[in-house]
C-alpha positions as YAML, in Angstrom:
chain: A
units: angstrom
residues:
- id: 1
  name: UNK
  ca: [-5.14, 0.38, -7.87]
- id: 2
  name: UNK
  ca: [-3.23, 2.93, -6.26]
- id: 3
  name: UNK
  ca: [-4.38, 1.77, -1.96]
- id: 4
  name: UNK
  ca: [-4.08, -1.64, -3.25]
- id: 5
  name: UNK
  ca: [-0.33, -0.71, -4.77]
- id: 6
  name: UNK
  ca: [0.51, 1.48, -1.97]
- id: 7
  name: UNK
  ca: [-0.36, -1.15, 0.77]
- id: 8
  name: UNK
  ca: [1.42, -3.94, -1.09]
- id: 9
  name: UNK
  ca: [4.63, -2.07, -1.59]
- id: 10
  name: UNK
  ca: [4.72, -0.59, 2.08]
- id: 11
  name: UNK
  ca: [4.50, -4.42, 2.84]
- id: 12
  name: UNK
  ca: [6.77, -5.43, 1.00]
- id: 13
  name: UNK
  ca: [9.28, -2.67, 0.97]
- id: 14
  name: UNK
  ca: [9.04, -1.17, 4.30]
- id: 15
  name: UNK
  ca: [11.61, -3.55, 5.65]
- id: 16
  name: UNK
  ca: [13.65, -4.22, 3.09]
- id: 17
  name: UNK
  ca: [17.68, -3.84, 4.00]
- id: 18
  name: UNK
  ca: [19.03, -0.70, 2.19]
- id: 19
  name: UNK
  ca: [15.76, 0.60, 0.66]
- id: 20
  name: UNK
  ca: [14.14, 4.33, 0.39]
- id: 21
  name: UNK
  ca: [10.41, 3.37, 1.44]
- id: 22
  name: UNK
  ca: [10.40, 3.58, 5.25]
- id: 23
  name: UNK
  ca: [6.63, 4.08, 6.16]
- id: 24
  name: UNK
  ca: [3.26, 4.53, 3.82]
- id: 25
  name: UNK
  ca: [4.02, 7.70, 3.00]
- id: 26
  name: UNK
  ca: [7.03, 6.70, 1.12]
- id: 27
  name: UNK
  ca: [4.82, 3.61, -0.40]
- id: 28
  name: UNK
  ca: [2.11, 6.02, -1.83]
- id: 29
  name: UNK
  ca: [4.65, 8.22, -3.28]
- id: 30
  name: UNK
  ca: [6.27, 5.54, -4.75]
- id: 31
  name: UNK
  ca: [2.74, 3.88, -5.57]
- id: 32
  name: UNK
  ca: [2.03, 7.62, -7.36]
- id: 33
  name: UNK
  ca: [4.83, 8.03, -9.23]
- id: 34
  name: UNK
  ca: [4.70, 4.30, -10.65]
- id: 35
  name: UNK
  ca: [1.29, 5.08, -11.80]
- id: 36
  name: UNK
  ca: [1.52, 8.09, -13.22]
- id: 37
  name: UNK
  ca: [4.50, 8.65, -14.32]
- id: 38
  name: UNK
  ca: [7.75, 6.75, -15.94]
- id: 39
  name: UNK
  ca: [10.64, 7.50, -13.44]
- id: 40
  name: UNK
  ca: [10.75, 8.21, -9.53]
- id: 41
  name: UNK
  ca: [13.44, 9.70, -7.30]
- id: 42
  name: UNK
  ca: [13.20, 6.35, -5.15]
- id: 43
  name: UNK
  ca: [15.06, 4.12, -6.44]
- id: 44
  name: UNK
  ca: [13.98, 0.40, -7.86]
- id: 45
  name: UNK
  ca: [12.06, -1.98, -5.01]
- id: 46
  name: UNK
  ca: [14.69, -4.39, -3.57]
- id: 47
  name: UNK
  ca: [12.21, -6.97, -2.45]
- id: 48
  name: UNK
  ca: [10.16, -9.90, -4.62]
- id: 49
  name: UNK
  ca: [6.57, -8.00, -4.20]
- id: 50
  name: UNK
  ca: [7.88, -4.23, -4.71]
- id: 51
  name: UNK
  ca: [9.58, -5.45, -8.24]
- id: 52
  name: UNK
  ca: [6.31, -6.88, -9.50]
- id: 53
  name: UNK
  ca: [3.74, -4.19, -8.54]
- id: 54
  name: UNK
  ca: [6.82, -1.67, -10.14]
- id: 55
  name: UNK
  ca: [7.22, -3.83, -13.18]
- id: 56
  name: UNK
  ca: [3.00, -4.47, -13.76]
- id: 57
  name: UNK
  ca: [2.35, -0.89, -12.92]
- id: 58
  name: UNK
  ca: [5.42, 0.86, -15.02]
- id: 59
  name: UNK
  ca: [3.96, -1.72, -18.14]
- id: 60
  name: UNK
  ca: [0.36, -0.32, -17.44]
- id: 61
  name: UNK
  ca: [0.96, 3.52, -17.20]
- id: 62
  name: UNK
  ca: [3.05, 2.99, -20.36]
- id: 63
  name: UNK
  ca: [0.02, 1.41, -22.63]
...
């Protein structure tokens, strides 16, 4: 889960106008934090793919 997460939001959020995650090492901190904890000092994904692994993965870690 986490390399899958990790690649998808560096795909996804790498580019993104405005955001924090600027290269994979950003995405697997991000990725990290989603997973194993419930808040991060990057703030929310901005694009379509980063808000669905960040909603799926904040709903998992919380069950």
């Amino acid at each position: 889960m986490f390399v899958i997460g990790t690649v998808l939001i560096w795909a996804t959020e790498s580019g993104a106008k405005g955001g924090q995650i600027r290269g994979i090492g950003d995405a697997a901190f991000f990725t990290a934090v989603q997973l194993l904890t419930v808040s991060s000092a990057i703030s929310n994904p901005l694009a379509s793919g980063g808000k669905v692994f960040s909603q799926r993965s904040a709903h998992r870690s919380t069950c």
